[in-house]
C-alpha positions in Angstrom: 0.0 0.0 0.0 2.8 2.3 0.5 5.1 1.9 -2.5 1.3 2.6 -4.6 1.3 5.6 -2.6 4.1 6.8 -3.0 4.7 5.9 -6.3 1.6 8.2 -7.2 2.5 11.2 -5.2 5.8 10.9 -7.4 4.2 10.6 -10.8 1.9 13.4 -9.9 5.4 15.9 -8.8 7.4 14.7 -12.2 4.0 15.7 -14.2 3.5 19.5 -12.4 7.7 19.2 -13.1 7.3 18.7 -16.6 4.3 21.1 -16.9 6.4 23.9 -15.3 9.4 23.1 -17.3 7.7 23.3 -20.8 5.5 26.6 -19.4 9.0 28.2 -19.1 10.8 26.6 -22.0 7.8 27.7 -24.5 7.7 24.0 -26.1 4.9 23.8 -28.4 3.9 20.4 -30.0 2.7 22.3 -33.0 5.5 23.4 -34.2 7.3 20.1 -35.0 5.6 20.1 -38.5 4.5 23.3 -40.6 1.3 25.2 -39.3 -0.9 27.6 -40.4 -3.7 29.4 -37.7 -6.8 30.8 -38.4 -9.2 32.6 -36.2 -13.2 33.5 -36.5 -15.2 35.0 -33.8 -18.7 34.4 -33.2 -21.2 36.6 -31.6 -24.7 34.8 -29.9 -27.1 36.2 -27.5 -30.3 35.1 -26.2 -32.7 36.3 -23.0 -31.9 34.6 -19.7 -33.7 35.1 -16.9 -32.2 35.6 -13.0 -32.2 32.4 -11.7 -31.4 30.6 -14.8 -28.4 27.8 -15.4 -26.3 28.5 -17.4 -24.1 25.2 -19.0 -21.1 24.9 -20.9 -18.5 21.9 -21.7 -15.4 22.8 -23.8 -12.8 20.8 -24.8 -10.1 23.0 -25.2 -9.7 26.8 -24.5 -10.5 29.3 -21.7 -13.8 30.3 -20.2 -14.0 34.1 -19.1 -17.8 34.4 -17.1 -19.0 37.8 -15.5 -22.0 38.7 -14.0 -24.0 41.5 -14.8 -26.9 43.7 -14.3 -28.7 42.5 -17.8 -31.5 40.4 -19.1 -29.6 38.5 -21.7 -26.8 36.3 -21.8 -23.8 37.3 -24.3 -21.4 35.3 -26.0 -18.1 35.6 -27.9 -16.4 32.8 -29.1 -13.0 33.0 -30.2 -12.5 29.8 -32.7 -8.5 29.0 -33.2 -7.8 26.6 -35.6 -4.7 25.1 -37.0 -3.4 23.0 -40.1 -1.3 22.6 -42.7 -2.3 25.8 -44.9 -4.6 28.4 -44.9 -7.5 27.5 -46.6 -7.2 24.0 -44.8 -7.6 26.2 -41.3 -10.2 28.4 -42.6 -12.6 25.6 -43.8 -11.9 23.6 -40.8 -12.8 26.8 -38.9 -15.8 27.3 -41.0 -16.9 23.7 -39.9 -17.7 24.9 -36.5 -21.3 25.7 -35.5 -22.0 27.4 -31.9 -25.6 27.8 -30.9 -27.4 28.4 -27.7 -29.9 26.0 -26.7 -32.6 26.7 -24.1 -34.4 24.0 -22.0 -36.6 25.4 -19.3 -34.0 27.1 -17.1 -31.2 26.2 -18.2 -29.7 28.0 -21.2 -26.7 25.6 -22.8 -23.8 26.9 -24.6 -23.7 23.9 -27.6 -20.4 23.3 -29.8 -20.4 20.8 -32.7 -17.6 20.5 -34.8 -15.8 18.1 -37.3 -14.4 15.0 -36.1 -10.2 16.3 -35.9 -7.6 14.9 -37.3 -3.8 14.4 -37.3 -1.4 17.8 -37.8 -4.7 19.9 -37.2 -6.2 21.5 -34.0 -9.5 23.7 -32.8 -9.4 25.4 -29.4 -12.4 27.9 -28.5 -12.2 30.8 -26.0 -15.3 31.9 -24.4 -16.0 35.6 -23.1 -19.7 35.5 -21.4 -21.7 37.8 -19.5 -24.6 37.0 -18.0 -26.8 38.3 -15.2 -25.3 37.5 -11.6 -28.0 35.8 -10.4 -27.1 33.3 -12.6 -25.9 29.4 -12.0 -23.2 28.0 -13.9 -22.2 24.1 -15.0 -19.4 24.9 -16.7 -15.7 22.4 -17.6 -13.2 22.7 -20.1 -10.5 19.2 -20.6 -7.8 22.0 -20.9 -8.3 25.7 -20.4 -8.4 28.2 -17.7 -11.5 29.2 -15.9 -12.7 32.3 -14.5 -15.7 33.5 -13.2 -16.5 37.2 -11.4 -19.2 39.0 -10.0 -21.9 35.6 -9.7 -24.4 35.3 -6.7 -25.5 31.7 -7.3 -24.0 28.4 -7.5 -21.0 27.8 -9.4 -20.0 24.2 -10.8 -16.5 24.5 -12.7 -14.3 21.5 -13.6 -11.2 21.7 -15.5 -8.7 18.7 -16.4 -5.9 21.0 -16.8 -6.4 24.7 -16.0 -6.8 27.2 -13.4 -9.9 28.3 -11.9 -10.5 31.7 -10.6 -13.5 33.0 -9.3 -14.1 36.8 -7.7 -16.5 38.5 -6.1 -19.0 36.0 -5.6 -21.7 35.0 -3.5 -22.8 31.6 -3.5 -22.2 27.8 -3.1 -19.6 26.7 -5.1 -18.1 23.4 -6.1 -14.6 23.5 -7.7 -12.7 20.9 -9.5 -9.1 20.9 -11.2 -6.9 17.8 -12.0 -3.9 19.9 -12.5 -4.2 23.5 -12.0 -4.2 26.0 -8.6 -7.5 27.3 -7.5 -8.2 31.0 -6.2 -11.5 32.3 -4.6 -12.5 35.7 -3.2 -15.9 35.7 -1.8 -17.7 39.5 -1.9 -18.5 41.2 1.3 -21.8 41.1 0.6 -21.8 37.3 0.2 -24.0 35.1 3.3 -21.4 34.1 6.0 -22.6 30.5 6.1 -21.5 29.3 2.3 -21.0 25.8 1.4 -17.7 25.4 -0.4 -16.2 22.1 -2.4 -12.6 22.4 -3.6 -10.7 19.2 -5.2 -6.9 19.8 -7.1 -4.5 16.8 -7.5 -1.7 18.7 -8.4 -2.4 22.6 -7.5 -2.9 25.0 -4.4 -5.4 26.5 -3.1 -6.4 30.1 -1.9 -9.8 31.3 -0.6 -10.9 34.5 1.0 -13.9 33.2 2.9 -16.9 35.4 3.0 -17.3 38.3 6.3 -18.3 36.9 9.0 -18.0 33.4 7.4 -19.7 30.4 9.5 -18.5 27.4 8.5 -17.3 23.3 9.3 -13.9 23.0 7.6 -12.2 20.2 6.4 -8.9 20.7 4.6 -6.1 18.2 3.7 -2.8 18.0 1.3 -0.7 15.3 0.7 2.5 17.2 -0.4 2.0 20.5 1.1 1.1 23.2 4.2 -2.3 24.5 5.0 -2.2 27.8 6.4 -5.3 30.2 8.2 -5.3 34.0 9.0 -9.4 33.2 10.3 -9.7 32.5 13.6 -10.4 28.6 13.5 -11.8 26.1 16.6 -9.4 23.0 15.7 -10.3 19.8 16.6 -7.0 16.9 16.7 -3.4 17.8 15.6 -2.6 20.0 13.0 -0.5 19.3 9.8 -1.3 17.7 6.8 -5.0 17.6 7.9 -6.7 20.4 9.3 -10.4 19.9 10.7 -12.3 22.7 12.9 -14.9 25.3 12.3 -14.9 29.0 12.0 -17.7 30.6 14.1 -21.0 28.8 14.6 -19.7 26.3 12.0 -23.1 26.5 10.0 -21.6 26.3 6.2 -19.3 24.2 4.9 -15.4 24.3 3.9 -14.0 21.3 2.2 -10.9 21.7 0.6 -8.6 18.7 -0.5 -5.4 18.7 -2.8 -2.7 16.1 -3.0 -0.3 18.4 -4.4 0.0 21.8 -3.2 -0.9 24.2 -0.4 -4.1 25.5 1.2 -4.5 28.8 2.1 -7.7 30.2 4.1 -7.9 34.2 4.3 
């Protein structure tokens, strides 16, 4: 059981070692063979109501969310495609359809597009506003995340990628394979919030809401956790921290294997 332990904890610091590395040393796969890029932008919009979901999956490329005081819900997708020559990038560009689909409440951001293939490649970059009362389902395989200004629930998932989110309000529930995670709750947000935040290789940082109520649970593997709120610990305190800050009426779960935790 322990050599499986540790042989994961290892494979997960050579990957973030090789992710760092190739961050700094600018490798990019595409340009072992000749490459051409191609970008078209796309503008949709459609009425979405306060209290509405709002749903996206993307496979690669960023997603930029803000909240707003509006009625509708406005996209901008920036489509980036990639092959051997221009007209190859364009048509492969031009293959691309992005609608919005509504069902009910929930208002879904849909992307179909060719099946790819070798020595070409399609990433999307979303820019969204939307009203901040406003729920979001939103994951992207590889591509950062960031959200501003929301009061409801937020669901965000990213394979690799980090996920910020400011100025909210709500529940949220976070998840990043590799990738750090940064919160900032607004001081107008409820003290008692339940919050969900999962990284395998990544740290965390989360300025808790004023006030902020709450039963926390926080753990690393390979790591520190660290607290300026004034916490009510129950057990020892190291790798695994487990308390509650005032009447411990929310919820704070925060777990990474890889990395540190920060609570503000």
């Amino acid at each position: 059981m322990k050599y499986g332990y540790f042989t994961k904890k290892s494979l997960l610091i050579c990957l973030l070692c090789m992710l760092t590395i190739s961050t700094c040393c600018c490798i990019n796969i595409d340009s072992w063979w000749p490459q051409v890029e191609y970008k078209k932008t796309n503008e949709l919009d459609a009425p979405l109501a306060p209290g509405s979901v709002l749903a996206l999956e993307n496979d690669v490329g960023s997603i930029t969310i803000d909240g707003q005081d509006v009625v509708n819900c406005n996209v901008t997708a920036t489509i980036t495609t990639k092959a051997s020559t221009e007209e190859e990038a364009k048509e492969l560009a031009e293959q691309i359809k992005i609608e919005l689909e509504q069902n009910r409440n929930t208002l879904t951001v849909k992307i179909k597009k060719p099946q790819n293939k070798k020595r070409r490649s399609i990433s999307i970059s979303f820019n969204i506003t939307v009203p901040k009362q406003t729920a979001l389902q939103i994951g992207s395989d590889v591509g950062e995340i960031r959200v501003s200004n929301i009061t409801e629930k937020i669901e965000a998932r990213t394979d690799v990628g980090t996920i910020s989110c400011e100025e909210i309000s709500g529940d949220i529930d976070l998840q990043a394979d590799v990738g750090k995670v940064n919160v900032v709750y607004s001081k107008n947000a409820l003290a008692a919030c339940n919050v969900t935040i999962k990284t395998d290789v990544g740290s965390i940082d989360i300025t808790t809401p004023p006030d902020c109520s709450a039963a926390v649970q926080a753990n690393t593997d390979v790591g520190s956790i660290t607290t300026d709120m004034p916490l009510t610990i129950k057990g020892r305190v190291g790798k695994n921290l487990q308390g509650k800050i005032g009447a411990g009426e929310g919820k704070l779960y925060l777990r990474t294997d890889v990395g540190s935790i920060r609570i503000r």
